[in-house]
C-alpha positions in Angstrom: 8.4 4.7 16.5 6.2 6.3 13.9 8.2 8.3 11.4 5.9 9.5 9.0 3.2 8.5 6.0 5.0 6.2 3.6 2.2 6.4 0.9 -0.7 6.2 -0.5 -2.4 3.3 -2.3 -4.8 3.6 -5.2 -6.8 1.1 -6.8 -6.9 1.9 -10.2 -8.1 -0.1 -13.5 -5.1 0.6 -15.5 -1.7 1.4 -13.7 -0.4 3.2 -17.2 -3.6 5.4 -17.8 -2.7 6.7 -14.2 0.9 6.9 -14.6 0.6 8.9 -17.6 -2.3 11.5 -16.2 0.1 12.0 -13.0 2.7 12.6 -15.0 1.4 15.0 -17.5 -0.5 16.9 -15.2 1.8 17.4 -12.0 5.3 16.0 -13.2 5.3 12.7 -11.2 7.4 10.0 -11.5 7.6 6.3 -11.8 10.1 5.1 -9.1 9.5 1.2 -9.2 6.9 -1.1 -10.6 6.6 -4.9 -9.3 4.1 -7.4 -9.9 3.4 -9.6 -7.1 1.9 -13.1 -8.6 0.5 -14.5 -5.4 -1.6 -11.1 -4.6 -3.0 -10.9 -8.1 -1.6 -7.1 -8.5 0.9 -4.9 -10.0 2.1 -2.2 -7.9 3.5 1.0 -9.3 5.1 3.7 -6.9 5.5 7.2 -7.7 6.6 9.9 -6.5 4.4 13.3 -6.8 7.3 16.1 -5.5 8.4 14.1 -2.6 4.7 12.1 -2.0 4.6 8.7 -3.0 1.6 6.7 -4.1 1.5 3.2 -4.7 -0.9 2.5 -7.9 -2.3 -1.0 -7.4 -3.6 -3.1 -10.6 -5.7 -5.9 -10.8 -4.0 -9.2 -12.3 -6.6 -10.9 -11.8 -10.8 -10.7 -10.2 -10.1 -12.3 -7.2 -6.8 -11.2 -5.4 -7.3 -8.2 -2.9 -7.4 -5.4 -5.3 -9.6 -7.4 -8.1 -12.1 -7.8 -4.9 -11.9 -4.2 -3.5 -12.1 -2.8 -7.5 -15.0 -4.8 -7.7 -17.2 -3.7 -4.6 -15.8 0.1 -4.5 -14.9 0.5 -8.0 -11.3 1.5 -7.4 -9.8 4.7 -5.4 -8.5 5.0 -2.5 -7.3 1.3 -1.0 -5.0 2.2 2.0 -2.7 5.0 3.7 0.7 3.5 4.6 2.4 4.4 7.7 6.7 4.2 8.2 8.3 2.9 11.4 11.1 1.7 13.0 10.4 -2.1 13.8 7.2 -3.7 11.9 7.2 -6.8 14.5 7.3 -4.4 17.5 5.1 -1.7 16.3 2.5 -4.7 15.1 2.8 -6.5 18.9 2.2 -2.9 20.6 -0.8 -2.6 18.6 -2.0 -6.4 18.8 -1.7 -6.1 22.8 -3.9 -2.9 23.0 -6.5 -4.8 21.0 -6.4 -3.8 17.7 -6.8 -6.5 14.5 -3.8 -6.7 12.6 -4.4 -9.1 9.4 -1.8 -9.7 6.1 1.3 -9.9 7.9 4.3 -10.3 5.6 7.6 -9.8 7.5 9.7 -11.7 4.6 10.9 -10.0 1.7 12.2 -6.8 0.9 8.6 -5.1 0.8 7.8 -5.7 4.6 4.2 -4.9 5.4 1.1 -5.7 8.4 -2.1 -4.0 7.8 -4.4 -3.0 10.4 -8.1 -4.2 9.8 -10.6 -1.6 8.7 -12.7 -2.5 11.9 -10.1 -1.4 14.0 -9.3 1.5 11.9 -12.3 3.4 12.2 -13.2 2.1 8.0 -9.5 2.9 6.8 -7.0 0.3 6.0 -3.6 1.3 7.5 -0.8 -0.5 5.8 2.5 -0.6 8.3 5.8 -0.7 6.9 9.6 -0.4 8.1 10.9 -1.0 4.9 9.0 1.7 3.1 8.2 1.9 -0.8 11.3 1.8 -2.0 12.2 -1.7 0.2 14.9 -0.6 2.3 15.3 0.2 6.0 
């Protein structure tokens, strides 16, 4: 079962520069930063009066977020969507033919993304651990 948007991920050059506009304009928050080696990124998420965001840094040219700053120039990257059970929700999905890619079912930050294609152009992460790893 669907409960809800998680949040919101933006591709941006500097993860600071962000954090510090958000937070001087509208009062946001940083809840949780963690950099993830194999992906190339840092990921920040913060929370903007009860909407979270997930700023996503480049650690390097080549991981997802290097590549996708690189075509697009940064912005929006993906909207992430809370459920219940990741493995059930992705199988649903999978048997009414849509393309799920980046499955990542270990870990505290459990995630499946459906592919832009079958998305109508957006990227929809899926998540039933949400941003802040927990069930």
């Amino acid at each position: 079962m669907i409960k809800g948007i998680d949040h919101i991920g933006i591709a941006v050059p500097d993860i600071d520069e962000m954090l510090n506009f958000l937070k001087e304009s509208f009062g946001a928050v940083e809840c949780k930063r963690t950099e993830y080696p194999q992906l190339k990124q840092i990921s920040s998420v913060v929370s903007l009066k009860g909407t979270n965001f997930e700023l996503m840094q480049p650690t390097g040219p080549d991981g997802p977020i290097g590549t996708f700053m690189k075509n697009s120039g940064g912005g929006l990257h993906h909207i992430s969507v809370f459920c219940d059970d990741l493995e059930k929700l992705v199988s649903e999905l999978e048997g009414r033919g849509f393309k799920i890619i980046g499955k990542m079912y270990e870990g505290p930050d459990r995630v499946a993304f459906i592919h832009p294609k079958s998305a109508k152009g957006l990227l929809v992460e899926l998540t039933d651990t949400g941003s802040f790893g927990k069930k």
